[in-house]
C-alpha positions as CSV (number, residue, x, y, z in Angstrom):
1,X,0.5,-11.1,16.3
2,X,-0.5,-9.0,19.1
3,X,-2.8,-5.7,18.5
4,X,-1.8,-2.3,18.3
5,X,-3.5,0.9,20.0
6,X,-4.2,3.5,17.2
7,X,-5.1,7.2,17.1
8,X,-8.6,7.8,15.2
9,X,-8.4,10.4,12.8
10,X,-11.7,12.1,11.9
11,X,-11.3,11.6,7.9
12,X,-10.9,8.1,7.2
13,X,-8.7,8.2,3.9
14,X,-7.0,4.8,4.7
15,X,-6.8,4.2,0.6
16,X,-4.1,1.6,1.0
17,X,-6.8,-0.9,1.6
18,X,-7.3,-1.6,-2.2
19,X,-8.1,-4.4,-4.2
20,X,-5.5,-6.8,-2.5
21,X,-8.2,-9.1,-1.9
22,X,-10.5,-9.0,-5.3
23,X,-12.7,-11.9,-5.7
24,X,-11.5,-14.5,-8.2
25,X,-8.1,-13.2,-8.0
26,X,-5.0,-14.6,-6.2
27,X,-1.4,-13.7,-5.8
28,X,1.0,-14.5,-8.8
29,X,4.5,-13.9,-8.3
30,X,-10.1,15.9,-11.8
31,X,-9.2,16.1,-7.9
32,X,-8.0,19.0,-4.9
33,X,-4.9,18.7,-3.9
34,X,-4.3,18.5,-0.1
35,X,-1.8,20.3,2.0
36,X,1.4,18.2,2.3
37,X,3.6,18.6,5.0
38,X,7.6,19.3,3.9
39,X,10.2,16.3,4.8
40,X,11.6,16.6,8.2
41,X,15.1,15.1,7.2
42,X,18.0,16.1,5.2
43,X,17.6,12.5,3.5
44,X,13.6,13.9,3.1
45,X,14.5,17.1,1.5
46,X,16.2,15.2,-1.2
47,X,13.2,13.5,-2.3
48,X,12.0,14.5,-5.7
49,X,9.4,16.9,-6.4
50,X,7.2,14.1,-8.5
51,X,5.2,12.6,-6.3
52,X,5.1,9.0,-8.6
53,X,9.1,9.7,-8.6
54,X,10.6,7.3,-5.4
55,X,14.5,9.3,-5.8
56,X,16.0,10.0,-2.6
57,X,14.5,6.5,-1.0
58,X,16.7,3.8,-0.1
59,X,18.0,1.6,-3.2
60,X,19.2,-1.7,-4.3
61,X,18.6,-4.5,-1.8
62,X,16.0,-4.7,0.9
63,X,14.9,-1.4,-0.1
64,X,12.2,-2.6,-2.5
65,X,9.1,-5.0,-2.9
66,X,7.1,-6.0,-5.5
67,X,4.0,-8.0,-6.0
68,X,1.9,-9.1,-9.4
69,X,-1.8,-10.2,-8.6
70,X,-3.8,-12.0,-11.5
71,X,-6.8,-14.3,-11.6
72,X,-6.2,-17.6,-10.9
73,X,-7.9,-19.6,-13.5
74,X,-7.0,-17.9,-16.5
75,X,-3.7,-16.5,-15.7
76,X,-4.8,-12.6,-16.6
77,X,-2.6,-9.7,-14.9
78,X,-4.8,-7.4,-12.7
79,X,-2.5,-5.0,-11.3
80,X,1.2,-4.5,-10.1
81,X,1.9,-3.3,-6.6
82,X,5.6,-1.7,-5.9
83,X,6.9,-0.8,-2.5
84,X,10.0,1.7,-1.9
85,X,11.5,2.1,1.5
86,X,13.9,4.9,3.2
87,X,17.1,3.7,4.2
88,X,16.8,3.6,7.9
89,X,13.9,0.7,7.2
90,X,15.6,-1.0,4.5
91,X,18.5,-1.6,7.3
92,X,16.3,-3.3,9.5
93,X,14.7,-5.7,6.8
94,X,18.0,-6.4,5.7
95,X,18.9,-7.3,9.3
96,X,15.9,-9.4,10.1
97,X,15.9,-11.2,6.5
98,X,19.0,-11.5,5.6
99,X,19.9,-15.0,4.7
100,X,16.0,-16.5,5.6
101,X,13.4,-17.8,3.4
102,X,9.8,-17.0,3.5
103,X,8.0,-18.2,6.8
104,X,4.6,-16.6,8.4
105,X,7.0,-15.7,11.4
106,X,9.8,-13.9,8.7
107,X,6.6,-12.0,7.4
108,X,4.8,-11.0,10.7
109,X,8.4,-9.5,11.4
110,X,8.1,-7.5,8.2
111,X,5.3,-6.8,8.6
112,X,6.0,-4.9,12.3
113,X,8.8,-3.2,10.5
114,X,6.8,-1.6,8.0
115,X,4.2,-0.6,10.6
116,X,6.9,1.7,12.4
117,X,7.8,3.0,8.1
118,X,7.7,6.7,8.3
119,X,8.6,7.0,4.9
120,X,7.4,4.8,2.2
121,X,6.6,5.0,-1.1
122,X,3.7,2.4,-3.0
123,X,2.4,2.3,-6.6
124,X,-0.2,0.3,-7.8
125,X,-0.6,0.2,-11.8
126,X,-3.7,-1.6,-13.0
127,X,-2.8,-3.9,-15.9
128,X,-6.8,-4.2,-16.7
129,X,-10.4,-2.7,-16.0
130,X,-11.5,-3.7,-12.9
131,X,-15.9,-2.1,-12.2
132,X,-16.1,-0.4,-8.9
133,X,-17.9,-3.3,-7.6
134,X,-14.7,-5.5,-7.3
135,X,-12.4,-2.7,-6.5
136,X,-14.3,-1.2,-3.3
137,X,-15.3,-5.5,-2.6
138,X,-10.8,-6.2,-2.5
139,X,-10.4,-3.1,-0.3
140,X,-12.8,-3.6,2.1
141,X,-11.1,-7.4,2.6
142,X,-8.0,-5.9,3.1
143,X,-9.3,-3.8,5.7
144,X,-11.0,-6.5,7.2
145,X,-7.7,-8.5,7.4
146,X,-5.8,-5.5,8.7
147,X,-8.5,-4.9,11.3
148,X,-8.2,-8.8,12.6
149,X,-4.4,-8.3,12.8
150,X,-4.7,-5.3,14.6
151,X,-3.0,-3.0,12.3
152,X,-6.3,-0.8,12.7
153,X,-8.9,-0.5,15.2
154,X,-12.7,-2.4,14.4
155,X,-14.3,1.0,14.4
156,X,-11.9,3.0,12.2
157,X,-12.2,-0.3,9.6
158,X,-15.9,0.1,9.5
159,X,-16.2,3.9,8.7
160,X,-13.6,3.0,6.2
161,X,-15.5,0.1,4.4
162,X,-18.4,2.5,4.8
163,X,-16.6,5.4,2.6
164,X,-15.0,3.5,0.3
165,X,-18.2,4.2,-2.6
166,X,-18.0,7.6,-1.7
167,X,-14.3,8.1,-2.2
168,X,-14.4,6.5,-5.1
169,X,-17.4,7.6,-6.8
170,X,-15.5,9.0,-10.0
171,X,-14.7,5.3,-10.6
172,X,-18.8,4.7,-10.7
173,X,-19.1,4.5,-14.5
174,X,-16.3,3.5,-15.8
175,X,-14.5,1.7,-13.1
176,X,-11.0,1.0,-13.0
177,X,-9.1,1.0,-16.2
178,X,-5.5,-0.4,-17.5
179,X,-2.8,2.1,-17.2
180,X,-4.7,3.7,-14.0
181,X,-2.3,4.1,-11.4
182,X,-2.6,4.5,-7.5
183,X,-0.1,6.5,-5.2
184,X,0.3,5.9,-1.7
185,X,3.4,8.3,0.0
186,X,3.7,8.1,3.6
187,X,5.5,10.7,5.6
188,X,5.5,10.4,9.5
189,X,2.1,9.8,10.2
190,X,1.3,11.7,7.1
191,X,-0.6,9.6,4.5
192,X,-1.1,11.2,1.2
193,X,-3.3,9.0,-1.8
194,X,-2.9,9.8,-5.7
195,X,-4.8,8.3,-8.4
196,X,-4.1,9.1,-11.9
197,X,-5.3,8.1,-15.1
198,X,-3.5,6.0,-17.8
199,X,-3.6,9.3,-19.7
200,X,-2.5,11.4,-16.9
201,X,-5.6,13.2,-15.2
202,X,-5.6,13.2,-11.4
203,X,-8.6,12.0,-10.0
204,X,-8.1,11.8,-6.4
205,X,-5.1,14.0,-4.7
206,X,-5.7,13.4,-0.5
207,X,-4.8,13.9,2.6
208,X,-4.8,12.3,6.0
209,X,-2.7,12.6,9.2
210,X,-2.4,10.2,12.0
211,X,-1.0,7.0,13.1
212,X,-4.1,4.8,12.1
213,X,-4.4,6.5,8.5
214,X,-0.6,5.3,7.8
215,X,-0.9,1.7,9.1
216,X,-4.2,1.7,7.2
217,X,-2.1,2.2,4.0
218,X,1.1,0.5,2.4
219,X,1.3,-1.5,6.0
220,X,-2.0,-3.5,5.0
221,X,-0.8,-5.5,2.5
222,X,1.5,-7.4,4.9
223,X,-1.5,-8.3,7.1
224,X,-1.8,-11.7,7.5
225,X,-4.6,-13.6,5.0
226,X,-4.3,-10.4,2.5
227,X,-3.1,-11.6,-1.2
228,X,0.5,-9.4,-1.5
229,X,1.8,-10.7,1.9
230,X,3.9,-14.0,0.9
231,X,4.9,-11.9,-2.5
232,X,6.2,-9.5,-1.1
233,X,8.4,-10.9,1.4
234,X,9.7,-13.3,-1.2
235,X,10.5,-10.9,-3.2
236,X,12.0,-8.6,-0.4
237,X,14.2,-12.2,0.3
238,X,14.9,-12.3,-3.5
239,X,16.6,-8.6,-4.1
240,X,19.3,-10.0,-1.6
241,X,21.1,-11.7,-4.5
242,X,19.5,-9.4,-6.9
243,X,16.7,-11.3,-8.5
């Protein structure tokens, strides 16, 4: 897959690099809240005022993927990751997979597709407590898999895996628990990252702006060697007949 020329942003808040590559784990099937910019389409301005509420995105098929991750051995769920599209990209992964099954060619295509995504929507809902240790150790993979495909630049990877503790730091104690729930809502090259509690305090409400920050996010879990890739597509093939 050829590399792509990003823009550095001086805040590194590429959050979408998260635990899609926790070790042991494989593929199965109070904070501030930032400025947010207002949607720049009629389609946009339709979008609901919840943030964790994907109305006014694209529905039915192409429009959505899904993946589960759990550890391999014992078969425990670790967390769900959903992706919600707008129409305009939903039409071009419709035209592109259509009809195919899952092949590393079919998924770098997706893969480019949601690169050019200016507006996406991702939820990640852990299904058990993950320590800090293993969360900020999947995120910085991901990044590194994202940097190799040239999704991001070396540099902006490594001031990412650098932050990540820092980001996170609320998460030092207790770590991850089930029912926590991470936001990632794309807008242009607008990124904005949520996470909330399983009983409904918000954590971490921030922003970032710039192309890097946004193919930093819900675009690097299509790189190539991260664990969501081949689920996703699949499951991006499988709402065709409504699976």
């Amino acid at each position: 897959m050829s590399r792509w020329l990003s823009q550095n942003t001086h805040r590194i808040a590429s959050l979408g690099l998260v635990t899609a590559a926790l070790s042991t784990v494989t593929v199965a099937s109070e904070g501030h809240a930032q400025p947010w910019a207002a949607p720049s389409s009629a389609a946009q301005a339709a979008r609901s005022e919840d943030p964790f509420d994907p109305s006014g995105l694209a529905e039915g098929p192409f429009s959505e993927m899904s993946a589960l991750l759990e550890v391999t051995i014992f078969k425990i769920d670790v967390l769900t990751l959903t992706i919600r599209v707008n129409e305009a990209t939903a039409e071009r992964l419709k035209s592109l997979a259509e009809g195919r099954r899952y092949s590393e060619e079919l998924a770098d295509s997706v893969a480019t597709v949601i690169l050019d995504a200016d507006d996406a929507w991702a939820r990640q809902v852990f299904h058990r407590d993950v320590s800090l240790g293993r969360f900020a150790g999947g995120m910085r993979e991901t990044g590194r898999k994202a940097a190799e495909a040239g999704f991001i630049t070396q540099e902006y990877f490594e001031q990412f895996s650098e932050n990540v503790p820092i980001w996170f730091g609320f998460l030092e104690e207790s770590g991850a628990k089930k029912g926590d729930e991470i936001l990632f809502l794309v807008r242009g090259n607008r990124l904005r990252t949520i996470y909330r509690t399983a009983d409904g305090r918000v954590l971490m409400d921030e922003g970032a702006e710039g192309a890097e920050a946004r193919r930093a996010s819900i675009p690097s879990f299509f790189a190539p060697g991260t664990d969501f890739r081949k689920r996703l597509v699949e499951s991006l093939l499988a709402s065709e007949s409504g699976a």
